[in-house]
C-alpha positions in Angstrom: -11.0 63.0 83.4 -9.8 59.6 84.6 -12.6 56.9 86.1 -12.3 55.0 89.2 -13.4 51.7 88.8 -13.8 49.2 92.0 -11.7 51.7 94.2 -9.3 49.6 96.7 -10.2 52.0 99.6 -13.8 53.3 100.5 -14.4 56.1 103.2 -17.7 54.4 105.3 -19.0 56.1 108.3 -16.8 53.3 110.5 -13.9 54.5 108.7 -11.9 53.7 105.5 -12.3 50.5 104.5 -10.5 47.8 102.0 -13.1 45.6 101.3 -10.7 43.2 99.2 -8.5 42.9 102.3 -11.2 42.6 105.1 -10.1 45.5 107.4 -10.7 49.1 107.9 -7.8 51.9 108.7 -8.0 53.6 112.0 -12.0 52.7 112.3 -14.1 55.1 113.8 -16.1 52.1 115.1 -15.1 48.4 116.3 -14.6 46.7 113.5 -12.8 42.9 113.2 -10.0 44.0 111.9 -8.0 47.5 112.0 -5.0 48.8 110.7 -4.1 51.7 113.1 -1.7 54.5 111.6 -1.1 56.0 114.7 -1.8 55.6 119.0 -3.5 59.1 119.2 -7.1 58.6 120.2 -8.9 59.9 117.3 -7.0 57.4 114.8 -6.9 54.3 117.6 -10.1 53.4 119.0 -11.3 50.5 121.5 -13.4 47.6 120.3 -11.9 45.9 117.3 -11.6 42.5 117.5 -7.6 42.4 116.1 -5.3 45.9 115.7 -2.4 46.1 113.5 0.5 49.0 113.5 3.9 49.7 113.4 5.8 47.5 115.9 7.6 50.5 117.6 3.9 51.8 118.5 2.4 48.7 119.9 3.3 49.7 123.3 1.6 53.1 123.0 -1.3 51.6 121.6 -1.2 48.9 124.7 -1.5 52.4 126.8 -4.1 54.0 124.9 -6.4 50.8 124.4 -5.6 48.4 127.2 -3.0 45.9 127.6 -5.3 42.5 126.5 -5.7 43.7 122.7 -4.9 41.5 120.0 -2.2 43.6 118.2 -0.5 42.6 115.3 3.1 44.4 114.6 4.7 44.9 111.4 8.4 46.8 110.5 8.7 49.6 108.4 8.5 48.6 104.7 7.6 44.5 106.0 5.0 43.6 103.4 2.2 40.7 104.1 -1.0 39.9 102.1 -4.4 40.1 103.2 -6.9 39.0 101.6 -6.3 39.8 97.9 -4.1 42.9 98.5 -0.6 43.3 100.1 -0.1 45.6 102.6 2.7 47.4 103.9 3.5 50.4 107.1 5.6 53.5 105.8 7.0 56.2 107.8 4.4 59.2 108.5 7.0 61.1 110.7 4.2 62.0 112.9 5.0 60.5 116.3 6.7 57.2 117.3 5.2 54.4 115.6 2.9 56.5 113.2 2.7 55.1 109.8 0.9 55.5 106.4 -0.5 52.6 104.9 0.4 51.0 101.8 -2.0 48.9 99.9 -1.8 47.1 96.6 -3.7 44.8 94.6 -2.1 43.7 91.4 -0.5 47.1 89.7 -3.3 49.2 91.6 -1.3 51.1 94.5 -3.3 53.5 97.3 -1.2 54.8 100.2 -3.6 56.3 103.3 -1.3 58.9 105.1 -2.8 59.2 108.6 -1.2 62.1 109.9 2.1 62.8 108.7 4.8 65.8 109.1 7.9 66.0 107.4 9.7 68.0 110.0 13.1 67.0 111.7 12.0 65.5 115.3 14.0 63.5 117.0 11.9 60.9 119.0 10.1 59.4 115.8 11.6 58.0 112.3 11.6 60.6 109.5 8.4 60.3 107.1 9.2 58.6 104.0 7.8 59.5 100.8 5.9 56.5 99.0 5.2 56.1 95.7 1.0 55.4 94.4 -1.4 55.5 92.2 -3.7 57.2 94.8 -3.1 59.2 98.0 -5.5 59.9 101.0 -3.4 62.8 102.6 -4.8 64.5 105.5 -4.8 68.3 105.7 -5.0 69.9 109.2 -2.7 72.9 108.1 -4.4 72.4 104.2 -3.9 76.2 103.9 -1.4 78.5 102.5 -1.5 80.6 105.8 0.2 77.7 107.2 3.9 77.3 106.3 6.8 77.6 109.4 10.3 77.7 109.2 12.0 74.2 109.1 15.1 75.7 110.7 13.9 76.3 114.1 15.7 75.1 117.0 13.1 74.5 119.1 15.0 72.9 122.2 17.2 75.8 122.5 14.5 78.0 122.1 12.6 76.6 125.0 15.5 76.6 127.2 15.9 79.9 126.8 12.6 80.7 127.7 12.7 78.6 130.7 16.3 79.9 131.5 15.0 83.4 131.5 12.1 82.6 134.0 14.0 80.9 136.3 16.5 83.5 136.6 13.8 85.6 138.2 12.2 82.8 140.4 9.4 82.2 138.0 7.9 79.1 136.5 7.7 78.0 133.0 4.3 76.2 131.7 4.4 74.6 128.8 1.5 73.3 127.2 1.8 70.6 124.6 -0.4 67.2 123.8 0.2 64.5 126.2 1.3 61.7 123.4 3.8 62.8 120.8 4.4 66.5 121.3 5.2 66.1 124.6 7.9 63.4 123.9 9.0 65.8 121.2 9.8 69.0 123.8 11.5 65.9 126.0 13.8 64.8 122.8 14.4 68.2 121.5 15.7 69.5 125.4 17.9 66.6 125.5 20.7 68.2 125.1 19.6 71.8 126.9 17.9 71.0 129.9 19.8 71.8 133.2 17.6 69.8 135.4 14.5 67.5 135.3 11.2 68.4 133.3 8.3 68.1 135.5 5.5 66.3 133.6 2.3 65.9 134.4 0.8 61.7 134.7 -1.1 62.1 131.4 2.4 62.2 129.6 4.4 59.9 132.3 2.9 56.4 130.8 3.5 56.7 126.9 7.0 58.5 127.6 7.9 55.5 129.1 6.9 53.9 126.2 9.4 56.0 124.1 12.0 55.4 126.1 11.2 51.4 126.2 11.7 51.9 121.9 15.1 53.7 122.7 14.2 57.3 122.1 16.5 59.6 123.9 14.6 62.3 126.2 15.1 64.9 128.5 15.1 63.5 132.8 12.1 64.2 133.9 10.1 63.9 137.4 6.8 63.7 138.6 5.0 67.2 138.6 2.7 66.2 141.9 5.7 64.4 143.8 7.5 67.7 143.1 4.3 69.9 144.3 4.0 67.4 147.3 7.5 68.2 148.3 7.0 72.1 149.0 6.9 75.8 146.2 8.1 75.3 142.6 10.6 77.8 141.4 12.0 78.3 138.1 10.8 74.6 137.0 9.6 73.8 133.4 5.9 72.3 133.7 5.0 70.1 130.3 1.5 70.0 130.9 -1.8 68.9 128.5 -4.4 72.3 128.1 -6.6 70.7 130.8 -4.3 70.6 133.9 -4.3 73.6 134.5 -7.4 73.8 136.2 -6.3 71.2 138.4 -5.5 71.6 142.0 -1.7 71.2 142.1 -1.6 74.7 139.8 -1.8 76.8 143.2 1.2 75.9 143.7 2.6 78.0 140.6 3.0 80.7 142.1 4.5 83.3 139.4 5.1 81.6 136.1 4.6 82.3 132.1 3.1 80.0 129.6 3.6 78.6 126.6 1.9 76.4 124.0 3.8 74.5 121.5 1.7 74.0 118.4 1.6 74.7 114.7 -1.6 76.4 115.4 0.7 79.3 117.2 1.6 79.8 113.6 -0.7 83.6 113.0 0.0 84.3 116.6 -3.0 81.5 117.9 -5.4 83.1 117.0 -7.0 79.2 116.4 -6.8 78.9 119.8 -7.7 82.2 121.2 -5.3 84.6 123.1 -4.1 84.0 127.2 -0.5 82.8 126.0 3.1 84.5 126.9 4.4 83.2 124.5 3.6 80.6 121.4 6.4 78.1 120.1 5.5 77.2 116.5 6.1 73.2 116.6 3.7 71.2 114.7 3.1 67.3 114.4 1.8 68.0 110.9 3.0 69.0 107.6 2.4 73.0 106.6 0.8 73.7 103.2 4.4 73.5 101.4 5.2 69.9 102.5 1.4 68.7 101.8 1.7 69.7 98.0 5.8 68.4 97.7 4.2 65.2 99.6 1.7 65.0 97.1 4.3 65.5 94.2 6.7 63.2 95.3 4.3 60.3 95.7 3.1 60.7 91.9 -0.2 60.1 92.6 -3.0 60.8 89.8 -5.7 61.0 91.9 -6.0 62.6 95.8 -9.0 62.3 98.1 -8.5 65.0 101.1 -8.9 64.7 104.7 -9.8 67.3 107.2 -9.4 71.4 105.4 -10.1 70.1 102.1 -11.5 72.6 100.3 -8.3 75.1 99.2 -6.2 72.3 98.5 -8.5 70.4 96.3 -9.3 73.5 94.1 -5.4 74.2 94.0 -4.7 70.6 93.1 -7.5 70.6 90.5 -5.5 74.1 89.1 -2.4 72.1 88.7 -3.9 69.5 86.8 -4.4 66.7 89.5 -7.1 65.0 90.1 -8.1 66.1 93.9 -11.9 65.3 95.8 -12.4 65.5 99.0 -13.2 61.9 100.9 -16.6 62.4 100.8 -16.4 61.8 96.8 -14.8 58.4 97.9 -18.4 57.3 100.5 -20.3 54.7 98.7 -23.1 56.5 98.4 -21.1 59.4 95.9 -19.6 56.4 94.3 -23.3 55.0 93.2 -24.4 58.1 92.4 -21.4 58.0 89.5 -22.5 57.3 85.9 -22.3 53.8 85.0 -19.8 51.0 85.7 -17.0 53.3 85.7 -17.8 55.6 88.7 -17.0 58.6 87.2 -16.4 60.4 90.9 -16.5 64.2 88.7 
């Protein structure tokens, strides 16, 4: 068993945290300094006296956090020093902008993934696989249960759906996350859709934002300007879960839904039933890309985020070193014996 002495990266209850750079990655709390992986609102918080991400996701994070925050923007693979480590923003193929982070301090590398998928998608930059010494991967679909085929054509798939409804006068709802899946379903229909998706205003600001960065998308129009303007029939409807309940949904009429997630992976049953029909279309990596993620980076030692407990005993079976982030909270690190750490 390996030791871990003076980790680069600690996991505090504001977030992980580089004490020899003086900044924290996608703090839970305001901090004075965060590096942001991604704009969704569980990685990008408000309060934090200076943000730095990805310059192609600045724009979203303007929209998520508010348009007077001090943001900092790097390029893919730009390297600056802070404090005594250099850091550097790696494609996480998540959504537009998203970004694992790269830190090194003399031959000591960590990479923190923040949410990655390795999945082809068409409105972000392909993740790119990145070489350390030590890997923070998340796991959201950390399960063998969890592996969908690559090969789908998702926008041809949805058109067909929506084709098929319209042809008998009724409307297609389709439910996807207002930042990055939505603009997903918009890139992906590019090339199918007949007519404009209507999308609700949650999802009207940060595609905008997509389309500022240069990202090709589907038209779209405004789903209460069309509502306002008399019956829908045979429209698509991109939608968040909550709208729904909304009042411009008595308008609907007859209509189908949809969710595209990789949680429709095992028929949903994640999200309950009440679906026509599930697309399986994930922002995340499956169990198979996790482990080749994890393989390719050639890391010897792997703290896990979110379902960590199958895929730390199945690292530790192959011989990898694998904890989950708790192991990496100061308080487990005291608790280690002596001035090595030892963290097992």
């Amino acid at each position: 068993m390996r030791f871990l002495r003076d980790p680069l990266i600690i996991s505090t209850d504001k977030g992980l945290c580089c004490e020899a750079g003086g900044f924290y990655i996608d703090p839970h709390r305001p901090v004075e300094r965060a590096i942001v992986t991604h704009a969704h609102s569980d990685h990008a918080r408000r309060g934090s006296g200076a943000y730095l991400c990805e310059k192609s996701g600045a724009g979203l994070l303007r929209a998520r956090l508010g348009s007077k925050i001090n943001v900092q923007t790097l390029q893919y693979g730009e390297k600056i020093r802070i404090g005594e480590v250099f850091v550097s923003l790696h494609s996480a193929g998540h959504i537009l902008g998203s970004a694992q982070i790269r830190v090194q301090r003399g031959a000591d590398v960590w990479v923190a993934s923040g949410d990655y998928k390795r999945d082809f998608d068409p409105s972000c930059t392909p993740f790119e696989s990145v070489a350390c010494d030590t890997f923070i991967t998340e796991a959201t679909f950390g399960t063998p249960k969890y592996v969908w085929d690559k090969n789908l054509e998702h926008g041809r798939m949805i058109s067909e759906w929506w084709n098929k409804n319209a042809e008998t006068g009724r409307n297609s709802v389709l439910f996807g996350y207002s930042l990055g899946k939505a603009q997903r379903i918009l890139a992906e229909l590019r090339s199918y859709a007949q007519r404009p998706v209507l999308i609700h205003e949650s999802i009207s600001e940060l595609t905008e934002c997509y389309r500022r960065e240069g990202v090709a998308l589907a038209e779209t129009a405004d789903l209460k300007a069309a509502v306002a303007s008399g019956p829908l029939d045979g429209e698509l409807i991109l939608v968040p879960h909550s709208a729904l309940s909304e009042a411009w949904a008595a308008a609907l009429k007859d209509h189908e839904t949809a969710f595209a997630s990789g949680w429709m992976q095992n028929g949903g049953r994640s999200y309950g039933s009440g679906y026509d029909l599930g697309f399986v279309m994930s922002d995340h990596a499956d169990w198979h890309d996790i482990n080749r993620t994890i393989d390719e980076s050639g890391a010897s030692r792997v703290f896990v985020q979110h379902r960590n407990g199958v895929l730390v005993r199945h690292l530790r079976q192959r011989g990898i070193e694998a904890f989950p982030i708790t192991e990496l909270t100061p308080e487990a690190i005291e608790k280690a014996d002596g001035p090595n750490l030892r963290l097992f």
